[in-house]
C-alpha positions in Angstrom: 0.0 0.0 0.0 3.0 2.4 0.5 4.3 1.8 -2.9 1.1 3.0 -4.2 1.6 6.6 -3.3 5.2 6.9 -3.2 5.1 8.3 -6.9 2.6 10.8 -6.6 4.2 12.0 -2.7 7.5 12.5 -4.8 6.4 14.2 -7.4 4.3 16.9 -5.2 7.7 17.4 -3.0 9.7 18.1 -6.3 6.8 20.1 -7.4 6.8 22.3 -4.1 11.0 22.4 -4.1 10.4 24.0 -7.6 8.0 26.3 -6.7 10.4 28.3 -3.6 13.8 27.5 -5.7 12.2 30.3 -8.3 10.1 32.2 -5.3 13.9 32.8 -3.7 15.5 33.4 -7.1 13.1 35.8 -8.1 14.1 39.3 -6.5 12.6 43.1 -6.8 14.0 45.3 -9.8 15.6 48.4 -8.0 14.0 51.5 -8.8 15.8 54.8 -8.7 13.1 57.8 -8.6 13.9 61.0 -10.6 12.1 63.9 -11.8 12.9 66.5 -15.2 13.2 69.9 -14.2 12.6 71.9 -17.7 12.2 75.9 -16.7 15.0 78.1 -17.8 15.3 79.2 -14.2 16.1 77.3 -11.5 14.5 77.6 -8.9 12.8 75.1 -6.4 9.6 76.7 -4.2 8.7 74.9 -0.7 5.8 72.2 -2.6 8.8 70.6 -4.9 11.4 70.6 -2.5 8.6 68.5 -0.3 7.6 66.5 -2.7 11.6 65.4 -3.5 11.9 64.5 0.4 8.6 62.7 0.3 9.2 60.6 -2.6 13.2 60.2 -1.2 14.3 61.6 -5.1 17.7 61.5 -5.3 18.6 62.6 -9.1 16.9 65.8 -11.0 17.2 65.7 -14.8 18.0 69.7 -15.4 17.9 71.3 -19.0 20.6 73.4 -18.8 19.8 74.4 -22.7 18.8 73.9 -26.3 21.0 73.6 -29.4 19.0 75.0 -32.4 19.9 76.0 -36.0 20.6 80.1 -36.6 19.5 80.7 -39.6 21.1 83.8 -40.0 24.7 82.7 -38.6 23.8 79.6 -40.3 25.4 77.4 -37.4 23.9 75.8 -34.2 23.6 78.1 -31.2 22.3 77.5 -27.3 19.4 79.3 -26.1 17.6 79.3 -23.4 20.8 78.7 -21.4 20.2 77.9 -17.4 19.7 80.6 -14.7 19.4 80.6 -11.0 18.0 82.0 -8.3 18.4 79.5 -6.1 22.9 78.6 -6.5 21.8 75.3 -3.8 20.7 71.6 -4.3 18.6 70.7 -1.4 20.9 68.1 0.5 21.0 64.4 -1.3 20.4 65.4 -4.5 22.4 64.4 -7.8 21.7 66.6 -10.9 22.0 65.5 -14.6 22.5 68.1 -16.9 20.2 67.9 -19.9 21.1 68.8 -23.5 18.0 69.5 -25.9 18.7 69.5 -29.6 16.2 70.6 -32.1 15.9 67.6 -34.9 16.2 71.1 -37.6 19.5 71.7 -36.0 21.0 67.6 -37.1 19.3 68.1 -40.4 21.9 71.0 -40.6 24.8 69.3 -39.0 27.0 67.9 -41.5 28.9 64.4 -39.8 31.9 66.2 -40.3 31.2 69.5 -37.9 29.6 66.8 -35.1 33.1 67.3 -33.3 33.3 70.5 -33.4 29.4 71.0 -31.6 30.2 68.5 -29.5 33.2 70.3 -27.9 31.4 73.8 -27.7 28.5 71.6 -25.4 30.7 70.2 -23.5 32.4 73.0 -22.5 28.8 75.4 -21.8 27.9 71.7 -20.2 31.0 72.6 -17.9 31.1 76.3 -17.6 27.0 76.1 -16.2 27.7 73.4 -13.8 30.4 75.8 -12.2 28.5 78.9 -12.5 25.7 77.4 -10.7 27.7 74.8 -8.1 26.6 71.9 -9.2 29.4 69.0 -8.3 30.0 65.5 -8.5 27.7 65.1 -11.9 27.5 61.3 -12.4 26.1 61.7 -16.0 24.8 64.0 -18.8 22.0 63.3 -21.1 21.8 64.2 -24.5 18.2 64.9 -26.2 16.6 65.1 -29.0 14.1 63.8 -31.4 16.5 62.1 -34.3 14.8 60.4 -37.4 15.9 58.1 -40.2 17.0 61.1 -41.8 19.2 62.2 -39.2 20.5 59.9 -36.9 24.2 59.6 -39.2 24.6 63.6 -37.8 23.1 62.5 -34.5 24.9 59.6 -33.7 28.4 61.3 -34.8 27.9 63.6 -32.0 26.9 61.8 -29.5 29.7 59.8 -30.6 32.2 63.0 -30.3 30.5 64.1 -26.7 31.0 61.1 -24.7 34.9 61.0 -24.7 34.6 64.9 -23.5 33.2 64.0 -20.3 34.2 61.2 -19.5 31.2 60.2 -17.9 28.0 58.3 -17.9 26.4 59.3 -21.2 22.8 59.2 -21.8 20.0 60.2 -24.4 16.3 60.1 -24.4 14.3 57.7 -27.0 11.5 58.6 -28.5 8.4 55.6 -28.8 8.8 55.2 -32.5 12.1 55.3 -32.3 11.9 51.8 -30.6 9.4 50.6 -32.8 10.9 51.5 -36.1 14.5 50.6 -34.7 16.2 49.1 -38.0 15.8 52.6 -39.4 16.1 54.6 -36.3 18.9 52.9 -35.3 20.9 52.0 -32.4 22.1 55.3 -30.9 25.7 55.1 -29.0 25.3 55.7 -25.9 25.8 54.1 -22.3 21.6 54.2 -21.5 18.3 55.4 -22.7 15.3 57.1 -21.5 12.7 55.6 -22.7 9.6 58.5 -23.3 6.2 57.2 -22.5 4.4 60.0 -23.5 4.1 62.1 -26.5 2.6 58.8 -27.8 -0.3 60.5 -30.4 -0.3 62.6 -33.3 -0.7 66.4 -31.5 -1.7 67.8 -34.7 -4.6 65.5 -36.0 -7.7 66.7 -34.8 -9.6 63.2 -34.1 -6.9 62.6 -31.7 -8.1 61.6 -28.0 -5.5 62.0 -25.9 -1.8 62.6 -27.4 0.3 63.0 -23.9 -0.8 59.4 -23.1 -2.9 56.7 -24.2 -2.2 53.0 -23.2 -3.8 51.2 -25.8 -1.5 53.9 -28.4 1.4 53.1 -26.3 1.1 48.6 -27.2 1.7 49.4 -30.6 5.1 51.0 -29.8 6.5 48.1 -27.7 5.9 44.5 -28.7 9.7 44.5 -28.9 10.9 46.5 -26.1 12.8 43.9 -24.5 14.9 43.1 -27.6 16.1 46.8 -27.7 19.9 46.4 -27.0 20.0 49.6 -25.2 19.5 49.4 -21.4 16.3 51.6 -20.9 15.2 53.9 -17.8 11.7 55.0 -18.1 10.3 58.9 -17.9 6.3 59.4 -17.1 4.1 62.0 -17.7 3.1 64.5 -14.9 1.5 67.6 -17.1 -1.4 68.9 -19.2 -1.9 71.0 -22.1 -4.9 72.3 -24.3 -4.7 71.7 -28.1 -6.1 74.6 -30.4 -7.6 73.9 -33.7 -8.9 76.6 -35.7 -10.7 75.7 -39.1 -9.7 72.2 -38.5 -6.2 73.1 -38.4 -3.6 73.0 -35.5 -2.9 76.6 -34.0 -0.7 75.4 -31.1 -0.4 74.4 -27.6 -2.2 76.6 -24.2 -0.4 75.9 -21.3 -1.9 76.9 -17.7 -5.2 77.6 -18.5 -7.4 75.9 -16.2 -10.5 73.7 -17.9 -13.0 76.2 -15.1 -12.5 79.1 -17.2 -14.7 77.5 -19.5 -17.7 76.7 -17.3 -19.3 80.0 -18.7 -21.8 80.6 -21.3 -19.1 81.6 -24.6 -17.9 77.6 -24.9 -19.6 74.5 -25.4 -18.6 70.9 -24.0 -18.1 67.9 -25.6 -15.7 65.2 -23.7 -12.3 66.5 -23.6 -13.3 69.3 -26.2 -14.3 73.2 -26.1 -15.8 75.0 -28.6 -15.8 78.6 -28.6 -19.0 80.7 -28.7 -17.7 83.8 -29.5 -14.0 85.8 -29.8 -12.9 86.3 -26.5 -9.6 87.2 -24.1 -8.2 83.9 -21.5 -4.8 84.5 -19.7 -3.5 86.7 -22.6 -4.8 83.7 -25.3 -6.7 85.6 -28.3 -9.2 82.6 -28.9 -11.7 82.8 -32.0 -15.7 81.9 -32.3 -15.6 78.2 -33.6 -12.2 77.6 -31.9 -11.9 74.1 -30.7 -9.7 73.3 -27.6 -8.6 69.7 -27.1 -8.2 69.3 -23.2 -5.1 66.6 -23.0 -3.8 65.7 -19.4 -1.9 62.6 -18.1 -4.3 61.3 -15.3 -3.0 58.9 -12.4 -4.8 55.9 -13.9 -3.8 56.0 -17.6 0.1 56.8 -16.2 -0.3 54.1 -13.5 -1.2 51.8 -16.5 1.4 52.7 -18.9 4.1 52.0 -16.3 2.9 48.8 -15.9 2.3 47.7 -19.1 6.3 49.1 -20.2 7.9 48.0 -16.8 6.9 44.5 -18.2 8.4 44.8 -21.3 11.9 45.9 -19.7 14.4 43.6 -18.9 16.3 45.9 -16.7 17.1 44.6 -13.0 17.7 48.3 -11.9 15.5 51.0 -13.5 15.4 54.6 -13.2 11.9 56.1 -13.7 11.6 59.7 -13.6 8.4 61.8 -14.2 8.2 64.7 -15.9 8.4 67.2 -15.0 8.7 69.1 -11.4 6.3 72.2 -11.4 4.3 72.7 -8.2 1.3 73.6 -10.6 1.1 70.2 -12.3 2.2 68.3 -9.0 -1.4 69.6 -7.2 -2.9 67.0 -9.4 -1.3 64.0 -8.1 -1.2 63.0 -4.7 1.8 61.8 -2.8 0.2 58.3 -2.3 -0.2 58.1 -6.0 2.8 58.7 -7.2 4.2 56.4 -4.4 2.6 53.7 -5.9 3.1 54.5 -9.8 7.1 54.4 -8.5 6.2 50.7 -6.4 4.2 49.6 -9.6 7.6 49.1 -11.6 9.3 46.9 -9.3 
């Protein structure tokens, strides 16, 4: 009678020793939380320096400026270089210096002259972090949104940059540029930051939500976790308005809350306004027959996101950063919530 169930007894104990040899093997993926910092001046108030000690940030991605294409000098030039008015970090806190180049500036950068822009960033790169104190920089992160067309200019300087620091070299990566990798290419650098926003066309007026839409953002990544580069993940934290006139885009309104328009000159459709009549908001001239698009990255669709890219990632250590730190945009989230969207990537 023992016989009979010495089998089945043996085969549940190996079952059960499998089952807590890949419970203990399995361990956490280490999260590193950041935030972008992307105002020309810098300058934390009291409601972001909390929110960095609440959510224990220890890194802030700071643009310290752009790189766009003078058409007049006919060569790239920074603007919207750094100021201060605040020379201190709070205590803890590592900075990365951020680089934005326009994709019209690479379409104008022969391979050739990459070495030559690449020395003149390095050294503003340099020359800010002094002016402003800023020591013991681990890495610098290079940005912009490079194309097929572009990426032989792009890549030669981010080739040319990395030897000049001598550091931890980084660049942001665009959705598509994931998806579309054999003619994006492989850009060379140490990491990524993987963008999961931006997702939709801005411009197309049946467009729901362009900041961020999970069901946009599966088509991007089926093969995320074949992308040779090791990828960190940056997250949504703002809002915009879209204006259409005539069916056509007119641009982006920034900081104009959707209560303005619970008055009589506008009509409400979902996430759309139409205007009644001509009128005046925060120094916006807006037309009769206007229509604004109200985008905004709620808690549940970024919550969402992360999870559905976090799974895709193969990283065991993972920096997430959300962008961007504005006491404004951070009213909208509480502390708990983006607790958890930073817990949700483990």
């Amino acid at each position: 009678m023992r016989k009979r169930f010495l089998f089945p007894c043996c085969w549940l104990f190996c079952c059960l020793c499998c089952l807590f040899s890949c419970t203990e093997k399995k361990q956490d993926r280490t999260i590193e939380r950041a935030f972008y910092y992307w105002r020309s001046n810098f300058d934390l108030n009291q409601t972001e320096k909390d929110v960095l000690q609440q959510q224990q940030v220890k890194t802030l991605y700071i643009k310290y400026f752009d790189v766009d294409w003078d058409n007049a000098r006919q060569e790239p030039v920074p603007v919207a270089k750094l100021t201060s008015s605040q020379p201190t970090l709070p205590a803890g806190i590592n900075i990365i210096p951020t680089v934005f180049i326009t994709n019209t500036c690479i379409l104008h950068l022969k391979p050739a002259a990459a070495a030559a822009l690449a020395q003149k960033i390095s050294t503003l790169v340099d020359d800010l972090s002094a002016q402003h104190n800023f020591k013991n920089i681990p890495e610098i992160q290079v940005d912009c949104d490079w194309t097929a067309a572009t990426k032989d200019a792009y890549f030669a300087l981010v080739r040319s940059i990395k030897p000049l620091q001598k550091k931890t070299l980084s660049v942001t990566i665009r959705l598509h540029q994931v998806k579309y990798v054999t003619g994006s290419g492989i850009p060379p650098a140490d990491r990524g930051m993987l963008m999961c926003y931006n997702m939709g066309n801005l411009k197309n007026p049946a467009t729901k939500n362009s900041i961020i839409e999970t069901a946009e953002l599966k088509k991007y990544i089926g093969a995320l976790s074949a992308y040779p580069l090791d990828l960190d993940i940056a997250l949504p934290l703002f809002e915009w308005k879209v204006l259409f006139r005539n069916n056509a885009y007119k641009g982006l309104v920034q900081y104009l809350p959707s209560g303005v328009f619970d008055r009589s000159f506008a009509t409400h459709t979902g996430n759309r306004y139409t205007l009644l009549q001509d009128t005046l908001l925060n120094g916006y001239e807006l037309k009769k027959g206007d229509v604004l698009r109200d985008e905004r990255s709620d808690y549940e669709a970024v919550f969402v996101s992360a999870q559905t890219v976090g799974k895709k990632l193969r990283n065991t250590r993972l920096r997430v950063s959300f962008y961007q730190l504005d006491s404004v945009l951070l009213e909208k989230y509480t502390p708990h919530e983006l607790e958890t969207i930073y817990n949700n990537l483990r």
